[in-house]
C-alpha positions as CSV (number, residue, x, y, z in Angstrom):
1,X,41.3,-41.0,34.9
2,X,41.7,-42.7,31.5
3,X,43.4,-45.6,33.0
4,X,40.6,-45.8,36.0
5,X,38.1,-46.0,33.5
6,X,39.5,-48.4,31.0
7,X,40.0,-50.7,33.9
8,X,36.5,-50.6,35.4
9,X,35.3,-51.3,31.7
10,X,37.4,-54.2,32.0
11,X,35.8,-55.2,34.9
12,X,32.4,-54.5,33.6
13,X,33.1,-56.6,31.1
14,X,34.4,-59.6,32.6
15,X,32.7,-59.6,35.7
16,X,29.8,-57.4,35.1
17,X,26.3,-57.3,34.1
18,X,24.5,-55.1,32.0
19,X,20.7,-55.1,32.2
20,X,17.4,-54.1,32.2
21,X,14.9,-55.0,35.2
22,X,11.9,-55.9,34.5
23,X,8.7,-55.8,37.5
24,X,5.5,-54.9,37.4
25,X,3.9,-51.9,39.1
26,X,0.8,-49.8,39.2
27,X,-0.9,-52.2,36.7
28,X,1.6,-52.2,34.3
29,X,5.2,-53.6,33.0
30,X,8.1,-50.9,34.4
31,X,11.8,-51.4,32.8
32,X,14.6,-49.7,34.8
33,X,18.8,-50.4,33.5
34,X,21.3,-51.6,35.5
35,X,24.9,-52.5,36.2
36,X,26.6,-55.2,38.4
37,X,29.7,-56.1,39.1
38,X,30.1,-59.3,41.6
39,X,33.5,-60.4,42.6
40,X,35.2,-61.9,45.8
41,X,37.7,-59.2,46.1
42,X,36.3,-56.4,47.5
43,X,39.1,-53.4,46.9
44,X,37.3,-53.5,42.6
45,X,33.8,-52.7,44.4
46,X,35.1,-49.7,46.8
47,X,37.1,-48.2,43.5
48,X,33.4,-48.7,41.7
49,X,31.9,-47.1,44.5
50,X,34.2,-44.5,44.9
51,X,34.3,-43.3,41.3
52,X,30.4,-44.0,40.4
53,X,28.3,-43.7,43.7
54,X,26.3,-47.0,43.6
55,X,26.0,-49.5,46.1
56,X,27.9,-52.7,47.3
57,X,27.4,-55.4,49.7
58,X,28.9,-58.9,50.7
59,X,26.8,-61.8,49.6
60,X,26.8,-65.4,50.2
61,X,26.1,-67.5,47.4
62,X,25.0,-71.1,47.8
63,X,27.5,-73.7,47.2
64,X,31.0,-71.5,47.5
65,X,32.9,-71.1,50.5
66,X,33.9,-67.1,49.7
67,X,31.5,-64.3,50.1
68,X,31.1,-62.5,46.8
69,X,31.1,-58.6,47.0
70,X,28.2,-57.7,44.8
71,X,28.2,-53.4,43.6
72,X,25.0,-51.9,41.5
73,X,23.6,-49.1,39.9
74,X,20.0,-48.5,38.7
75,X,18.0,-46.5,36.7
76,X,19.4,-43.1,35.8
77,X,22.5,-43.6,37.7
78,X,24.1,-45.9,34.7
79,X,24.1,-42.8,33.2
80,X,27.5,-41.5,34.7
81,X,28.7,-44.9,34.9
82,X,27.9,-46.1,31.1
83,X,28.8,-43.1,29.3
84,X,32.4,-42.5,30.3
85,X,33.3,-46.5,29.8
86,X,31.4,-47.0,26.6
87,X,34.8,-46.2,24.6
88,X,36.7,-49.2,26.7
89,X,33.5,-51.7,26.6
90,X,34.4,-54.4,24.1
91,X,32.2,-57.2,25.0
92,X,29.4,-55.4,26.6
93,X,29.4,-52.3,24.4
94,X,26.0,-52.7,22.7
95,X,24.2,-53.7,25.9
96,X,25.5,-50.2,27.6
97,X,24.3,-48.7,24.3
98,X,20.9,-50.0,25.0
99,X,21.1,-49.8,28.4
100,X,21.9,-46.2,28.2
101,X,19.3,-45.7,25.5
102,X,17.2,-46.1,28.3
103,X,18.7,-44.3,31.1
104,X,18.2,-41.1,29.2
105,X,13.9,-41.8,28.9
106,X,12.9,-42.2,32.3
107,X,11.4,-39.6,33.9
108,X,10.4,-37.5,30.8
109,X,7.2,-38.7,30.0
110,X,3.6,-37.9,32.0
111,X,2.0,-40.0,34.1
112,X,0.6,-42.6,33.2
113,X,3.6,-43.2,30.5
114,X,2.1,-43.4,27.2
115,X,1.4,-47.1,25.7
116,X,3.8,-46.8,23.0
117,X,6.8,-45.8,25.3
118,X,5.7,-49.0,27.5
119,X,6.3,-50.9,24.0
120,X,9.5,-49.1,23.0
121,X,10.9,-50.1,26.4
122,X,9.9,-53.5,26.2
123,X,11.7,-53.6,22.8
124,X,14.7,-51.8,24.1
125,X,14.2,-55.1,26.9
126,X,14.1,-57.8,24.3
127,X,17.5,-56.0,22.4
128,X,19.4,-56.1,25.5
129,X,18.6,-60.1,26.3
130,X,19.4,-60.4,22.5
131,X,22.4,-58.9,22.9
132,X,23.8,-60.5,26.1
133,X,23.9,-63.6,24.2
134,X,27.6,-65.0,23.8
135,X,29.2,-63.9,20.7
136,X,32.0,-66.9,20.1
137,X,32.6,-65.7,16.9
138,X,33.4,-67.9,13.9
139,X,36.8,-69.6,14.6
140,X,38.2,-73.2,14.1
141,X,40.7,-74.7,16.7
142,X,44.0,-75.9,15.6
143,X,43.0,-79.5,16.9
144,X,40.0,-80.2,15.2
145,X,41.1,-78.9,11.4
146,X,40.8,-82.2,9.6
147,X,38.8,-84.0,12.0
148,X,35.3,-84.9,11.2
């Protein structure tokens, strides 16, 4: 399973997205995680599907000729997808950190939610678009050392 795992982390990674949804609903801001994974090949979504429940679908996306296969997961169900990948995650580690940071909070709070857990999920929210910026590092290419 090790192997399964390290491989749908790779794919999370490289063809994945890590998120949280924001809508608003009964007069108020609602944040819910979730993972995608969108690819032409289809076999990647049915092993995602087979090992983590979820969803996928074929999708045709304006402007290319092939029909992507989209696969998602919402809410609490990133839980069991998130938390056995997190060791293989490289570049998407921290957003499954928040990401999962949130998983584990819905659904054990009254209704209505209180206003600071509204604001503690709307920071968890701004952390995760902060962190799905690109981290190119700090590197120099071979061609340009010495050129202006």
């Amino acid at each position: 399973m090790k192997t399964v795992y390290a491989y749908l982390a790779g794919l999370i990674d490289g063809e994945g997205c890590i998120s949280i949804r924001k809508t608003f609903q009964y007069g108020k801001d609602q944040f819910k995680p979730m993972v995608e994974v969108g690819m032409t090949d289809i076999e990647p979504m049915q092993l995602l599907q087979k090992t983590f429940g979820g969803s996928y679908w074929p999708e045709l996306i304006r402007g290319r000729n092939l029909p992507v296969t989209k696969w998602r997961v919402t809410g609490t169900h990133v839980i069991p997808v998130l938390k056995p990948l997190l060791k293989y995650l490289l570049a998407k580690k921290r957003q499954a950190e928040i990401a999962l940071a949130l998983a584990y909070r819905i659904h054990h709070w009254p209704k209505p939610m209180p206003k600071a857990e509204t604001e503690f999920r709307r920071t968890l929210f701004h952390d995760l678009l902060e962190a799905r910026k690109p981290n190119i590092g700090n590197w120099s290419s071979p061609l340009t050392k010495g050129n202006p």
